[in-house]
C-alpha positions in Angstrom: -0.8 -19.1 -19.4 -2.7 -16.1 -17.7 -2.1 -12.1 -18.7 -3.5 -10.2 -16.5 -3.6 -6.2 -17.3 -4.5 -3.5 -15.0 -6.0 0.1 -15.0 -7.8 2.7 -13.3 -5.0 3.6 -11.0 -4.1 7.4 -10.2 -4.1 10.2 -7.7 -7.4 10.8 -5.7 -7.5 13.0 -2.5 -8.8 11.5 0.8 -12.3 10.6 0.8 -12.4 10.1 -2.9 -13.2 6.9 -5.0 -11.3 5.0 -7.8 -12.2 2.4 -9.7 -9.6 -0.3 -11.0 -10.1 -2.8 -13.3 -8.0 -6.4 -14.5 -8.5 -7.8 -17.3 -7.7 -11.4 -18.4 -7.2 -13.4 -21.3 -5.3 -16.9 -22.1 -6.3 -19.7 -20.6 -8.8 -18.8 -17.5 -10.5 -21.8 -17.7 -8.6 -22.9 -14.9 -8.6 -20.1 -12.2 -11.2 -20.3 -9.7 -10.2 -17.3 -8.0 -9.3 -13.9 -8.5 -8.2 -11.4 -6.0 -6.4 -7.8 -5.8 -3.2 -7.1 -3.7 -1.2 -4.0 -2.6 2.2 -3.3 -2.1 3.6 -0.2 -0.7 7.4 1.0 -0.1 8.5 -1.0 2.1 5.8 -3.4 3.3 5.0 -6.9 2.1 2.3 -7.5 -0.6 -1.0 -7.9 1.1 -4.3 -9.5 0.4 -6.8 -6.9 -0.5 -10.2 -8.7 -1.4 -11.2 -11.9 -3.9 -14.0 -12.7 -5.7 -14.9 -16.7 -6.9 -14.3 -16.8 -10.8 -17.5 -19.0 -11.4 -19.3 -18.1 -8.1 -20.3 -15.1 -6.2 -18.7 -15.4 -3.2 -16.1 -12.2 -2.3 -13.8 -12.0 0.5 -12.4 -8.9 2.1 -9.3 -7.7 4.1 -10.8 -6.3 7.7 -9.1 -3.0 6.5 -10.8 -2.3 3.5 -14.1 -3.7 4.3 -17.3 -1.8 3.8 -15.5 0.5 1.5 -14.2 -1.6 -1.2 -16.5 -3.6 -3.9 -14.9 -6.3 -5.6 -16.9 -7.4 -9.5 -16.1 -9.5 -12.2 -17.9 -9.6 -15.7 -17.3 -12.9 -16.8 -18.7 -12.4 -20.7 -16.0 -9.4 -20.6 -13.5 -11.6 -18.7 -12.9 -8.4 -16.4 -13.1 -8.1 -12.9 -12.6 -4.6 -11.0 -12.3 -2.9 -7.8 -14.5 0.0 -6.7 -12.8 2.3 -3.9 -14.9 4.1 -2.4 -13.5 6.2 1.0 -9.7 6.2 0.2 -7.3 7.3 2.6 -3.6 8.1 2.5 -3.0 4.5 4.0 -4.4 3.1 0.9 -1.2 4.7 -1.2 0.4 1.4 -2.8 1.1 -0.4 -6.2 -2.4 -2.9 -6.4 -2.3 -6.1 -8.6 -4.9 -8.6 -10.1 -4.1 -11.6 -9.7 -5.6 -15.5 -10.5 -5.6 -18.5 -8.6 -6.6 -22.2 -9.5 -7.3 -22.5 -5.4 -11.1 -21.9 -4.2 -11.2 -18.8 -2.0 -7.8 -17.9 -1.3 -6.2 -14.7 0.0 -2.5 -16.2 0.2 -0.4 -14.7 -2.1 2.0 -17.7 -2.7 -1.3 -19.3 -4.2 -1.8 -17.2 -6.8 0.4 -17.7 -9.9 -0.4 -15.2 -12.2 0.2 -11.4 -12.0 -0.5 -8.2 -13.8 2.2 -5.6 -13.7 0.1 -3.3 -11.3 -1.4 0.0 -11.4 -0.2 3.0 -8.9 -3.0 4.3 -6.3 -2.0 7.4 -4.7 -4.1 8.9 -1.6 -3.4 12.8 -0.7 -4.4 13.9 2.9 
């Protein structure tokens, strides 16, 4: 089993940054990716961005690219999310997440969830 915690969320206006952060603990020697979802009212969970848990290749969703920064700190078994440029569109619950595929941005591939962390955008 995986836990997965998250924090950092909160309220920001537009233009602002936040930075979110997942930690994990159990048995992570199986995941070989980590990534970070949102969910908003009413719309489907959707891929943010993933980072390799062993390598350093990332992987972006077109919509956040160039203004979100996906880490990890493997000795601190942390990875985190720097948002830099938020707009209102951004508004949604975000989750960590692990997955024991390489690379993945499918959310029926990843089995293990944090409880998520509220990011709220004012225009």
């Amino acid at each position: 089993q995986v836990q997965l915690v998250e924090s950092g969320g909160g309220l920001v206006q537009a233009g602002g940054s936040l930075r979110l952060s997942c930690a994990a603990s159990g048995r992570t020697l199986g995941i070989e990716t980590m990534g970070w979802f949102r969910q908003a009212p009413g719309k489907e969970r959707e891929f943010v961005a993933a980072i390799g848990w062993s390598a350093d290749n990332t992987y972006y969703a077109d919509s956040v690219k160039g203004r979100f920064t996906i880490s990890r700190d493997n000795a601190k078994n942390r990875m985190y999310l720097q948002m830099n440029s938020l707009k209102p569109e951004d508004t949604a619950v975000y989750y960590c997440a692990a997955s024991p595929y390489y690379g993945s941005s499918d959310v029926s591939q990843y089995g293990y969830w944090g409880q998520g962390t509220q990011v709220t955008v004012s225009s």
